[in-house]
C-alpha positions as CSV (number, residue, x, y, z in Angstrom):
1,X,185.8,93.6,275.0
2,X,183.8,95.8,277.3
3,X,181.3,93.6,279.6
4,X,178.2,95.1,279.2
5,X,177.2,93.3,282.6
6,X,179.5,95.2,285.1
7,X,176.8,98.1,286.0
8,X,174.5,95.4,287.0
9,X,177.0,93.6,289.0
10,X,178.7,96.8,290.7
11,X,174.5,96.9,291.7
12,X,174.5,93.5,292.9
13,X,178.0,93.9,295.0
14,X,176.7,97.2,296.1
15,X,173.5,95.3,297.6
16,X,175.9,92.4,298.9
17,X,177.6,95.1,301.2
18,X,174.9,96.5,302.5
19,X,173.0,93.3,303.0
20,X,176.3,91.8,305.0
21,X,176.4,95.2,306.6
22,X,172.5,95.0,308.2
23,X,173.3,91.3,308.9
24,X,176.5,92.6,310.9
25,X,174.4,95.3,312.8
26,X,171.2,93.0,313.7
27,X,173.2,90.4,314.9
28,X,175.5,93.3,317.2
29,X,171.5,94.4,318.2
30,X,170.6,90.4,318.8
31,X,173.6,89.7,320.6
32,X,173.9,93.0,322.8
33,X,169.9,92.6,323.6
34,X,170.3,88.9,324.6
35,X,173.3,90.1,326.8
36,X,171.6,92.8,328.5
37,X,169.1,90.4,329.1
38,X,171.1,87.7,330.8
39,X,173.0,90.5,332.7
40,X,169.4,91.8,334.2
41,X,168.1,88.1,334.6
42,X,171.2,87.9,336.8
43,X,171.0,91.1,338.6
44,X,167.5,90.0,339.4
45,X,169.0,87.0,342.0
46,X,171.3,89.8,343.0
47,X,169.9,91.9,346.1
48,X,170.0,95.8,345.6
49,X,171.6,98.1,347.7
50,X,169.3,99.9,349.9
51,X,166.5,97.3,348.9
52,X,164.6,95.6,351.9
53,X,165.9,92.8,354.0
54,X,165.0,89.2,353.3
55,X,166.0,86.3,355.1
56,X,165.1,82.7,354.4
57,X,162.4,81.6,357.3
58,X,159.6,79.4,358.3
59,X,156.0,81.2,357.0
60,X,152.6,79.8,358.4
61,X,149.5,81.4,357.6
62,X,147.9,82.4,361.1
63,X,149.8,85.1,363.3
64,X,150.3,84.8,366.8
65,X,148.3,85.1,369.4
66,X,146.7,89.5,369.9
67,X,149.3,90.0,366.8
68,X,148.8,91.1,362.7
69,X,151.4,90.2,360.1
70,X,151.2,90.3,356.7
71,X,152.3,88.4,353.8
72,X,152.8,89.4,349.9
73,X,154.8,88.8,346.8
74,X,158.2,89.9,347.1
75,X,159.4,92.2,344.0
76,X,162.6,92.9,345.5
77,X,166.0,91.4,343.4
78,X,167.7,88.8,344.9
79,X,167.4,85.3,345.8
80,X,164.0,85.4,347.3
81,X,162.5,87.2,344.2
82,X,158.5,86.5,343.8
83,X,158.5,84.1,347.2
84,X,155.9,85.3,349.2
85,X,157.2,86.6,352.4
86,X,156.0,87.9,355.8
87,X,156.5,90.5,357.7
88,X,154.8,92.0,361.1
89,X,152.1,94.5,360.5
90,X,153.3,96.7,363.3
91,X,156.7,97.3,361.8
92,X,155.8,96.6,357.9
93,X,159.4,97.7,356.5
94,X,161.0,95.2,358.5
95,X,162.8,91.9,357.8
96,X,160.8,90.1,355.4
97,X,160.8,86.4,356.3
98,X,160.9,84.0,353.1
99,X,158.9,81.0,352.7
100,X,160.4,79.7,349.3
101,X,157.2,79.5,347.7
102,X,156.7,81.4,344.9
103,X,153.3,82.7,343.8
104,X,152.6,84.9,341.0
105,X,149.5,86.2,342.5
106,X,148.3,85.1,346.4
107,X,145.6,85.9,349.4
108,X,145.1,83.7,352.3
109,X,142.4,83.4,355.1
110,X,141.7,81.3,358.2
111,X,144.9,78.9,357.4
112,X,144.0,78.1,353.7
113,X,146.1,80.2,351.0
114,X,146.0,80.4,347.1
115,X,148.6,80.6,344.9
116,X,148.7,81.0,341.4
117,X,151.9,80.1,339.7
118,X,154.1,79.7,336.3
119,X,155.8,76.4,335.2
120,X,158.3,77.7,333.0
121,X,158.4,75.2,329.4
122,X,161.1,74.8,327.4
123,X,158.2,75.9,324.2
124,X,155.6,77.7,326.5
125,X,155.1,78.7,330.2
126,X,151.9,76.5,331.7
127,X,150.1,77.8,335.1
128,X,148.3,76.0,337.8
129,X,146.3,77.3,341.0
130,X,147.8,75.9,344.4
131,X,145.9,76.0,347.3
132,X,147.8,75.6,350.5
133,X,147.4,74.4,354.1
134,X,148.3,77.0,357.3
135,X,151.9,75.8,356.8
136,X,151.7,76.8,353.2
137,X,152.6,72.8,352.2
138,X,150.1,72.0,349.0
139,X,147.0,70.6,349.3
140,X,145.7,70.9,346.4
141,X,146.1,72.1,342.9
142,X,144.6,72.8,339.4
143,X,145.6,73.7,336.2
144,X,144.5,76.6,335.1
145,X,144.0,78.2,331.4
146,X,145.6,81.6,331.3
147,X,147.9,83.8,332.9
148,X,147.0,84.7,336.9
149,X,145.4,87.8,337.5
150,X,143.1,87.8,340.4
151,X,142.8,85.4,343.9
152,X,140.8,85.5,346.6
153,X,140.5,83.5,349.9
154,X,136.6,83.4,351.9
155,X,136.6,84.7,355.4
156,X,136.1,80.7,356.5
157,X,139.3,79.7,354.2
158,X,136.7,77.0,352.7
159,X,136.6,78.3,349.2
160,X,139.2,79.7,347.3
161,X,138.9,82.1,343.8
162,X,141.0,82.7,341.1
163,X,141.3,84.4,337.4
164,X,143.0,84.3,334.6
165,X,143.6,86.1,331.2
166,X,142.4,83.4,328.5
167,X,143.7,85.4,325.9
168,X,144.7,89.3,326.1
169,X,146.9,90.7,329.0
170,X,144.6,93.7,330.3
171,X,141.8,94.9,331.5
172,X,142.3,98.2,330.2
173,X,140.7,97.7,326.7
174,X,137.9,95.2,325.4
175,X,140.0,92.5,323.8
176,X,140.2,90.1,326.4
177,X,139.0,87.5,327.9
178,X,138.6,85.7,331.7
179,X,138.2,82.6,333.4
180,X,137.1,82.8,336.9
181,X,136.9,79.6,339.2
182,X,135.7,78.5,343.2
183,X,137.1,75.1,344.3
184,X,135.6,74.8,347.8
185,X,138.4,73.2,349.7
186,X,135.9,70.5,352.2
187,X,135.1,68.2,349.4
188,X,137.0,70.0,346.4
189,X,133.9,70.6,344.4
190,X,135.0,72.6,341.5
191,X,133.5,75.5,339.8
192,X,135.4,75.7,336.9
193,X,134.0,78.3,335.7
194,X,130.8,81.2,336.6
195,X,129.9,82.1,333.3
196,X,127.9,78.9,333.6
197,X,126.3,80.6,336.2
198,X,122.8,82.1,335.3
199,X,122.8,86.1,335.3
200,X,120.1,88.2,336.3
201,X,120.6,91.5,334.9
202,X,117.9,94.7,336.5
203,X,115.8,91.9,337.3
204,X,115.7,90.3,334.3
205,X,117.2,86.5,333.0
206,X,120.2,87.8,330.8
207,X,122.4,85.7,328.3
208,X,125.1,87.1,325.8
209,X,127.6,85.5,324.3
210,X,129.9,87.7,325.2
211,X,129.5,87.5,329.3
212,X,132.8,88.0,331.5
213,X,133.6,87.3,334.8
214,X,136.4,88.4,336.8
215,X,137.6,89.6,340.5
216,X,135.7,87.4,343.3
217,X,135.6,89.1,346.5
218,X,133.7,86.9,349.7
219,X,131.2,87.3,352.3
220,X,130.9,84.3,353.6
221,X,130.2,80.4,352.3
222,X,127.5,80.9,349.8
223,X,127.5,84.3,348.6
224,X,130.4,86.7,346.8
225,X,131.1,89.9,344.8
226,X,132.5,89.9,341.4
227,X,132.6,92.0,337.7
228,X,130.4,90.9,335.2
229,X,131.4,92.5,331.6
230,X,129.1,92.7,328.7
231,X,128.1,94.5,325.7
232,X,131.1,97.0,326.3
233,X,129.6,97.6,330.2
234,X,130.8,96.4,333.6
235,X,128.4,95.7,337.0
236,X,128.8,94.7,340.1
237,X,126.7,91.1,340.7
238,X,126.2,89.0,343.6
239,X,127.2,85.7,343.6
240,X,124.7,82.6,344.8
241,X,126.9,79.7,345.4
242,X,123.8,77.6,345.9
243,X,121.3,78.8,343.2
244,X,124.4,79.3,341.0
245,X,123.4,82.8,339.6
246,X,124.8,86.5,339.3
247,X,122.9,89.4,339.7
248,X,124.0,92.8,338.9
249,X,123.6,95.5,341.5
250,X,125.7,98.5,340.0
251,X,127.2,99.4,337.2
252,X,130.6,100.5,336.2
253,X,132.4,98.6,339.1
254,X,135.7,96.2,338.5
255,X,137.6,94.3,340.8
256,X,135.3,94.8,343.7
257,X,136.7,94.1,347.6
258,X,134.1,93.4,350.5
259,X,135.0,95.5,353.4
260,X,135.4,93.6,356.4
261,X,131.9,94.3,358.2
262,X,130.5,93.2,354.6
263,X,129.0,97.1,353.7
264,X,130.8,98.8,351.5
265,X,132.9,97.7,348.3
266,X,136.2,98.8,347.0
267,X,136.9,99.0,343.4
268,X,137.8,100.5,340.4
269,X,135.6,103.0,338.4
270,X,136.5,104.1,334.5
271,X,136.3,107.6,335.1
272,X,135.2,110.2,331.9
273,X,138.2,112.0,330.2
274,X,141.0,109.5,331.8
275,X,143.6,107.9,329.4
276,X,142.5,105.0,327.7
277,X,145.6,103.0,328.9
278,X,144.8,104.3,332.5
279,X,141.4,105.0,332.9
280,X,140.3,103.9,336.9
281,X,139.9,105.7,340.0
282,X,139.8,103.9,343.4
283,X,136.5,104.0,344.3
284,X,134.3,103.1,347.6
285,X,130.5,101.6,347.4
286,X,128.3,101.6,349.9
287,X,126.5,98.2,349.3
288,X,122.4,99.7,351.5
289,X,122.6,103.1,350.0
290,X,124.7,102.6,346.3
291,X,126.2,105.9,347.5
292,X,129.5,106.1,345.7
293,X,132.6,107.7,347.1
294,X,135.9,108.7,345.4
295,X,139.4,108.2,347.6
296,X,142.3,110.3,347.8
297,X,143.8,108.5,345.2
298,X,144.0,110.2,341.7
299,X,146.3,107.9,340.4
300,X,144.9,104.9,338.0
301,X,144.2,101.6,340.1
302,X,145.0,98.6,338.1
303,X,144.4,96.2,341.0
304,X,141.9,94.8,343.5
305,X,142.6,96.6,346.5
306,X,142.2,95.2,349.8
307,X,141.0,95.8,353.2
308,X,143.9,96.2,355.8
309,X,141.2,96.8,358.1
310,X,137.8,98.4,358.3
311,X,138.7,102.5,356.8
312,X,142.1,101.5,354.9
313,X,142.3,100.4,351.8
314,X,145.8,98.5,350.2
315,X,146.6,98.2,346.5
316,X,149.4,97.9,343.7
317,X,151.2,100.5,341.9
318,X,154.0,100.3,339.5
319,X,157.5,100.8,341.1
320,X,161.3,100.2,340.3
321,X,161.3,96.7,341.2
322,X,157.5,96.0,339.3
323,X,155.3,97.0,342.2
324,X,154.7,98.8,345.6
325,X,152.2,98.7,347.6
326,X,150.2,102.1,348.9
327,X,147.5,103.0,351.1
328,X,144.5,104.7,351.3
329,X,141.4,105.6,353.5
330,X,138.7,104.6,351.9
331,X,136.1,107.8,353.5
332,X,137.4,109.8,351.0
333,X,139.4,111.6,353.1
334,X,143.4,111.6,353.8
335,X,145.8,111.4,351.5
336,X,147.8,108.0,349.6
337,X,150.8,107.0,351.0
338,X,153.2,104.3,350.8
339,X,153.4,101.1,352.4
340,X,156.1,99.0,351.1
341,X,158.8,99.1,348.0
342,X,158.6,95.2,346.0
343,X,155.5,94.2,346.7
344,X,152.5,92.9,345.8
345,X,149.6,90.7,346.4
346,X,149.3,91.0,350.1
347,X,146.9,89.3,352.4
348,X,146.3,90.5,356.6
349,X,146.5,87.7,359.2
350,X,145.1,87.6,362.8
């Protein structure tokens, strides 16, 4: 008797094979990409050849006496991988000293430091903001919401900043969102978060909804710098510790950084015609005159730059071991150059 059913079932065994098939490949894919993975993971406690020098020390956070040093997030691979380390400022490819400490993001001031770090999970990775005494031992710390982004230290070391994402992972789009906190570290008042803070915007009381804060920057005790986001704009507001309000000052202005005599602000500007995923120059503001001045750099700036001192500015591009760090003046003059491979983060001591 013919069967009648072996068409169907040549179709079924055809679709057996070539589901067993898939299964075969994806599991090659799964098993070669969780391979290469645990080979890199490895490689990463591995130093490079040719990458910097690192060497297990004893890191405080003063330098001595008539001296600079500075201190930063290492990148480089091997054991000492995202410990922030310290070098000399007058011979910044040097030895790098390791404290053991690792920070995802870090500045320090006057003896005090931040440091925002990961707590790996077996489900979920947590985060929590450290802030440290002058021989980076933990004084305090607090849990934070999101992943670290942004941390500042005031001149005096008495109050310490810090942001996170909330949700989203970039600034370089609208779909995100921040939390930015001050703990001040002589009574460890803590505010948790400036959105609570009442906003004056062109002289005017201002609420939305959809307020943002991000990127403190310090003159002193009672009054900062930051980004306020709303309504698809950015500005540059001061912060009032003490009357607990922002007020905007300039528009189109993100992760501002106080120069050290307090006058001018460094910072990123969206710039017409960039690339949507890249779309800042480094910018300098003077703070009397709201003159505006492009740097040498024409590269995109996802970072707060710093001050290494009163005409250069420091800041974080992507490199082979995640990021270097590069410098610039900030008169608009000069050209970029830079300063160290595997690093990030950095702060200036002394």
């Amino acid at each position: 008797m013919t069967d009648v059913l072996s068409p169907r079932r040549g179709r079924l065994t055809g679709r057996v094979v070539v589901l067993l098939v898939a299964v075969l490949v994806l599991g090659a894919v799964g098993t070669g990409s969780v391979l290469y993975a645990a080979d890199r993971s490895g490689r990463r406690d591995q130093a490079q050849p040719g990458g910097p020098s690192v060497v297990p020390g004893h890191v405080e956070l003063h330098a001595p006496a008539g001296a600079r040093k500075m201190l930063f997030r290492n990148m480089a691979w091997g054991p000492h991988h995202d410990e922030i380390v310290s070098v000399p400022l007058d011979d910044p490819q040097g030895v790098r000293t390791a404290s053991g400490l690792q920070c995802l993001r870090f500045h320090a001031a006057a003896g005090t430091g931040i440091c925002l770090q990961a707590e790996r999970g077996a489900l979920q990775d947590t985060y929590r903001a450290v802030v440290l005494d002058d021989r980076m031992q933990e004084l305090r710390h607090f849990p934070v919401a999101g992943i670290p982004t942004r941390s500042r230290v005031s001149p005096s070391g008495h109050l310490a900043a810090w942001t996170v994402f909330v949700s989203g992972d970039s600034y370089a789009g609208t779909d995100f969102s921040t939390r930015t906190s001050i703990v001040d570290t002589r009574d460890w008042s803590l505010q948790d978060n400036l959105e609570t803070f009442a906003v004056v915007k062109d002289g005017r009381p201002y609420q939305a909804h959809d307020v943002n804060i991000w990127g403190v920057t310090f003159a002193d005790d009672g009054t900062f710098y930051a980004t306020l986001a709303t309504a698809g704009q950015t500005y540059l507001v001061r912060g009032d510790m003490a009357a607990r309000t922002l007020t905007t000052l300039h528009q189109n202005v993100e992760c501002p950084s106080l120069s050290p005599d307090g006058t001018r602000i460094a910072y990123k500007k969206r710039v017409a015609g960039a690339d949507a995923d890249a779309p800042w120059r480094l910018y300098v503001l003077d703070l009397a005159t709201m003159t505006e001045t492009a740097t040498a750099e024409q590269r995109s700036i996802d970072d707060q730059a710093l001050w290494s001192d009163a005409s250069t500015l420091v800041y974080a591009l992507p490199g082979d071991f995640g990021a270097d760090l590069w410098t610039v003046p900030a008169d608009g003059g000069g050209t970029a150059a830079r300063l160290l491979d595997a690093a990030v983060a950095p702060a200036f001591l002394g």
